[in-house]
Every structure is written in structure tokens, then in C-alpha cells.
N, C-alpha and C positions, 0 to 999 in steps of 0.2 A: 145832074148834067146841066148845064149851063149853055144860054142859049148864046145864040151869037149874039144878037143884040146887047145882050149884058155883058158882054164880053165886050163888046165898043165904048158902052158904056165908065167899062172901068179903066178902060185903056185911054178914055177923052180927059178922064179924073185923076190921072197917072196913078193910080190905084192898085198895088200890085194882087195877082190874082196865086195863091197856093195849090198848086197840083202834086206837090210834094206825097201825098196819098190817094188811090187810087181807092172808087168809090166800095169796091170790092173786097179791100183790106180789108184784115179782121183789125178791130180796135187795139192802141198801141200799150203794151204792157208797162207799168209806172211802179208797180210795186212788186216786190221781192223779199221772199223768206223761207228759215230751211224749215227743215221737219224731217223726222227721224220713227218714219214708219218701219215697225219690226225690230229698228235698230238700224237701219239701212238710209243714208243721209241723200237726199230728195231736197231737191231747189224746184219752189213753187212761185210761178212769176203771173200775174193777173193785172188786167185793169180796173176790178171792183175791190177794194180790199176788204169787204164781206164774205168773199170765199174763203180768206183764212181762218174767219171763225168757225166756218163747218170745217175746214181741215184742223181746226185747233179741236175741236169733239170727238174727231176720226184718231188723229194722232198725238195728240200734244201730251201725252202720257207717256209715249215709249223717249227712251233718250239712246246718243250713240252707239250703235255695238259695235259697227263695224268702219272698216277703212276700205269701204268698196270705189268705185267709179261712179261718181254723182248722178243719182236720175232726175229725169230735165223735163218740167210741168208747164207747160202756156196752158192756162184757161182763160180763153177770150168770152165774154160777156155781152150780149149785143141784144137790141129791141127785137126782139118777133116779133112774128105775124100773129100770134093769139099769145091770149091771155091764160090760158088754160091750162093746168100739167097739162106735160109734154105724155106723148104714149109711149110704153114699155120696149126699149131700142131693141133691135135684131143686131146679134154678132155674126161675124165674118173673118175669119184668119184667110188671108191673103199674105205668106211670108215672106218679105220676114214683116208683115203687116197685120195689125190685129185692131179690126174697125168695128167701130160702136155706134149703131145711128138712129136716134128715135125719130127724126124728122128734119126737114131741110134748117130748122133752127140749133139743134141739139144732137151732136155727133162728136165723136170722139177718135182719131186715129195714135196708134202704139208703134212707134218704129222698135220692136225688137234688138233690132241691128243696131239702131245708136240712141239706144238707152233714153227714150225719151217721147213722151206724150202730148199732144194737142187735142185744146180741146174746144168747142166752142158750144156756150150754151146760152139761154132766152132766161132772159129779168124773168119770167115767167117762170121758170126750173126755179131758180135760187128762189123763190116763194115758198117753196115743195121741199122742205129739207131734206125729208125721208128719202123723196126721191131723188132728190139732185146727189146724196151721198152714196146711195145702194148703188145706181144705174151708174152715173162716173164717176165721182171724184174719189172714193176709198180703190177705185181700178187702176188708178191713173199713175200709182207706181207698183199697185200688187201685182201687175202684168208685165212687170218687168221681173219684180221680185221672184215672181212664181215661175219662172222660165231662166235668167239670168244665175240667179243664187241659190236659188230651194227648190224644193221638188214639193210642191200641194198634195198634202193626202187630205182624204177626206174624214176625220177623225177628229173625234177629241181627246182632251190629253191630261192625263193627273199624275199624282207622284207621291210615295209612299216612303218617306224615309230615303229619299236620293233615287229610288227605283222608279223610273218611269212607264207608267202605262198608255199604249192607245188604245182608245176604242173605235173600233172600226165597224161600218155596214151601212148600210141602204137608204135612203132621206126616211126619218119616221122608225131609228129602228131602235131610236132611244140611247144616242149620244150625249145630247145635252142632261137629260135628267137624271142617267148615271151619273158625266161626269159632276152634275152641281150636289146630284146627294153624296160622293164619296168628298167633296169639295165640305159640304156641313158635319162630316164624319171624321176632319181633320186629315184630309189628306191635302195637298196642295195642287191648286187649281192652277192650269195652262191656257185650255181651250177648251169650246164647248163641241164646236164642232168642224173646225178648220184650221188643221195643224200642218207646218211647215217643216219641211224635213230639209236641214243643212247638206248643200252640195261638197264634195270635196271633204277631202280628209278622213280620218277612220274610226271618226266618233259615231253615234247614233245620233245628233242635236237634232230635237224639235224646239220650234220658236212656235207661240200662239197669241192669242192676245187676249189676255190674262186678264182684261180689263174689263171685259162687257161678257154678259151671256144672254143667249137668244132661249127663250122656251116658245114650245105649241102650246098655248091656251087651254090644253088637257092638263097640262101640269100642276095648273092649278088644284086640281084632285088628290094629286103627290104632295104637293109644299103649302100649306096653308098660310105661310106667309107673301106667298103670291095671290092671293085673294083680292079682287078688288084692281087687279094692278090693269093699267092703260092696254088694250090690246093695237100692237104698232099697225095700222093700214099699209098693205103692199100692193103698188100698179099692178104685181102679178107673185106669183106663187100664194102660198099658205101665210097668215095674217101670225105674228108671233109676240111673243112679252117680253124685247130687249129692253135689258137693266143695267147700270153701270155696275161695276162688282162693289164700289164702292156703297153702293145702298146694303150689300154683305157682310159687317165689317169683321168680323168672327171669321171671315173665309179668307187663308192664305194663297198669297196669288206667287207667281213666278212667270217672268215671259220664256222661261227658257228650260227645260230636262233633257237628262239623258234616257233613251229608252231604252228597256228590258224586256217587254210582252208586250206584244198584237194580240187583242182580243178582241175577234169577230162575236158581235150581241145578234141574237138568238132570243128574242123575249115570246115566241109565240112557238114554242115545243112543245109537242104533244105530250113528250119523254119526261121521266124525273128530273129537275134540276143538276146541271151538273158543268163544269168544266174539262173539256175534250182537247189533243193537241186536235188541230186542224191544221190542213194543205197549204203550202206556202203557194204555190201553181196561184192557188184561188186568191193569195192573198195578192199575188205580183201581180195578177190581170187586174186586180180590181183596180191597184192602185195606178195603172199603168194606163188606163184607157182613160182617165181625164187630164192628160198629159199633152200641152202642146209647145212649138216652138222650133225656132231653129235647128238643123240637126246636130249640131255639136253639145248644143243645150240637153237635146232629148238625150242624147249620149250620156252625160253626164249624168240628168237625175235616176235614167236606169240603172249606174252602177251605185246611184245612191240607194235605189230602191232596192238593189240587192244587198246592199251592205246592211240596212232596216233589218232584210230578211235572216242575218244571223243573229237577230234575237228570237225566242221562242213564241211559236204563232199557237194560237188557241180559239178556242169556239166557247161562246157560254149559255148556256140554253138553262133561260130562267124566266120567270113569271115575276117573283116577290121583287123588288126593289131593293128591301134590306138586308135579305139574301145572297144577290146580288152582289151585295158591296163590301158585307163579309167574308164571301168568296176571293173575290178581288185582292182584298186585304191578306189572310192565307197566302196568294200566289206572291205576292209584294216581301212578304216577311219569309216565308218557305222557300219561295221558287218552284212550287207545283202546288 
């Protein structure tokens, strides 16, 4: 604010004064670039161009798949008040709005409706990679994606000779370490534990991101070549050991299968090892209550989720690991 005096002052010195921005404004966006997260083409507009290098980490692997409607990215960059990571933001769906806000420096709103995210965050975040990436910037089109185009399940995904499997169940129930040990077993690797089901049409498509894999820090018990490896710190949840796939090189990757089998993991059965068809009911609720968004959206990914559901659903109630995976293999080559 500018006091009057100074305001006389520049007026005695013919001095013109700029109110062209108002002190409120977020900082103005100068730089611009695409990026083709999932396959899905995203225009990222910022005034730091050090944000595209954590969007170059997040996405600069996947290239075009599709000819969608462009998602539309501002991340404003601006001084806070502290120096400190920012605290682990509280979500909010307000529709067609979907708000992310860790503090009055670092929030994020999602217009649903018109394809497109804002986002403003503290010099202090872009310090914090880990964080500035988990909390928003890898959200900032996957909430579009995940609502707009795809239906989220919560699974990971591999594929056996063209046959694609998900694995499906509960945080901990041992998605990722199935799917990395059939991934060492020469099956081809999708996703470890978040797979995107294609809206529209009457194929079964899962898109993943065949790129990275997350393990729990117990894994290291199962893969000896994870030994020693960095355990990643998180604001919140459970602490994990994400790896680029490419530290894998032996493991074949694909961002994209078509699926044949849902199989719910079952590692803590009392029973002998075995493979069960299991309930679709159970498969459709599970998949269905992390579902949000517009109602025409939601519309969509249920009759996605029902189309999922005429491949055949299974249960796999095992202990072994390498049991496991040869089981798995059987259903892949057999069909039961």
C-alpha cells in the first residue's frame, strides 16, 4: 500500500505509478509447457520454471495416447510466511470443486467442470520435493484424469502373455510385492498399486504407471536387492522405498493392458493355499466407494466398473510369495 504522501510525491516527479496488479494477485504466469501424464495432454503454465523439473520426474516418461480436451495447470509460486514444509493438506469435494489446502500459503482448487487446476504454493514446498509432488503437483491433472476419463481402482496390474491381471485389496495386502515379484518372474509390469480403468468403449483398458514402484520397507525381507535402499519420508501415511523401474532393467514395463482376472489377495488365510472364484457384489463395492465427481462422470465410470466386472473375479488365499506367483501364472496360461 502506498501512502499518500508518496503518491504526491511521484505525482510532483511526473513519475507514473503501476496499479496494473493488485496486491492480492497471485504472481503472473511467464512460462509454459505440455506434459502428457498417463498419455493424457496437460498444459502446465507457472511463474517458477523449477516446477517443470518435478513435473519432468512425475511425468516426462509417459508420451501422447490420447486426443482428449487439454487439462489446464496454474501453479502460482509465491513467499510465505514460514520457512518450513508446509503441513499435510485436508481434502474437500465441494462439486463440481475439489479443494486441497495445507495452509493459507499452499492450496490447491480442481474445477471438475472445466478441466482445469490452480494451484498456489510457498518457495518453502518446492524445497520439499517429496512433498510438493505427493500433496499437489502429480494431483493436479490425476483429478481430472481420475474423474473425466478413467475410473481409479485401487490395484495393481501385470500381464502374462497379453492376459492382463489386477490385483486387488486393502492398503498392506500386498499389491506391490506381488505385482514386482511376477514383474522379476517375466511377466510385464503396469502398476504397482494404482491402476486406471479406460471409461467408454468395450474394452477392459488399464493404464498404470509402469514407471516407478512403491514398496513398504518389509519388502526388503522378500527382495534382497532392495537392501540398503533410501526409505522415502512422508508428511503422513506409512514411510515407503519408491524406485524408478528403470533401476529394474531385466523388468518389462507397458503403461497399458487389457484385463482378464480380478484377483482379490488374501495373504493371511488360515485355509490351504488356493485360488476361489470370489463375489463380484464385493468386487463392485470395493471398487466403487473411492469414486468421486460429477454425476455424469460417476455414471460413466460405474458402467465402466461393470464392464471390468465381466472378466472373471477371484480370491487368492496364500502365504508363500512364490506360490503365489505360480498360481497366478496357471490362471494367465489356463484360465482357471
Amino acid at each position: 500500500m502506498i501512502s499518500v504522501q508518496e503518491i504526491e510525491t511521484a505525482c510532483e516527479a511526473s513519475r507514473p505509478l503501476d496499479f496494473s496488479r493488485h496486491d492480492v494477485e497471485a504472481p503472473e504466469l511467464v512460462h509454459a509447457k505440455m506434459f502428457y501424464p498417463y498419455g493424457f495432454p496437460t498444459e502446465v503454465r507457472t511463474n517458477a520454471s523449477q516446477i517443470f523439473t518435478h513435473y519432468q520426474e512425475l511425468w516426462g516418461k509417459f508420451e501422447k495416447r490420447f486426443d482428449t480436451d487439454t487439462i489446464r495447470v496454474a501453479v502460482h509460486v509465491v513467499e510465505g510466511q514460514s520457512t518450513e514444509c508446509p503441513p499435510a493438506p485436508t481434502y474437500r469435494v465441494m462439486m463440481p470443486l475439489m479443494v486441497i489446502v495445507a495452509d493459507s500459503d499452499n492450496y490447491a482448487i480442481a474445477d471438475l467442470a472445466q478441466n482445469k487446476t490452480q494451484v498456489t504454493i510457498s518457495w518453502a514446498a518446492v524445497k520439499h520435493s517429496q512433498y510438493l509432488r505427493y500433496f499437489f503437483l502429480d494431483s493436479t491433472a490425476c483429478q481430472h484424469i481420475s474423474t473425466r476419463h478413467t475410473t481409479p481402482v485401487h490395484a495393481g496390474c501385470v500381464a502374462l502373455n497379453g492376459r492382463g491381471v489386477l490385483l486387488l485389496g486393502d492398503s498392506g495386502a500386498g499389491k506391490s510385492s506381488l505385482s514386482y515379484a511376477c514383474a522379476r518372474a517375466g511377466w510385464t509390469y503396469i502398476a504397482d498399486d494404482s491402476s486406471f480403468l479406460l471409461n467408454g468403449g468395450s474394452k477392459r483398458m488399464i493404464i498404470g504407471n509402469c514407471h516407478q514402484v512403491r514398496f513398504r520397507p518389509t519388502a526388503a525381507e522378500l527382495f534382497p536387492e532392495l537392501e540398503g535402499l533410501e526409505i522415502t519420508p512422508r508428511s503422513t501415511g506409512k514411510p515407503s522405498i519408491e524406485m524408478p523401474m528403470t533401476f529394474f532393467p531385466e523388468v518389462i514395463c507397458a503403461q497399458t493392458t487389457h484385463v482378464d482376472f480380478l484377483v482379490f489377495l488374501n495373504r493371511n488365510s488360515e485355509g490351504p493355499p488356493e485360488l476361489v472364484p470370489y463375489r463380484r457384489e464385493v468386487a463392485r463395492n470395493f471398487m466403487r466407494q473411492i469414486l468421486y465427481g460429477l454425476p455424469e462422470t460417476r455414471a460413466a465410470q460405474f458402467a465402466a466398473i461393470d464392464r471390468l466386472l465381466t472378466a472373471e473375479v477371484f480370491e487368492l488365499r496364500y502365504r508363500d510369495l512364490d506360490w503365489a506367483v505360480q498360481r497366478l501364472e496357471s490362471l494367465a496360461r489356463e484360465g482357471s
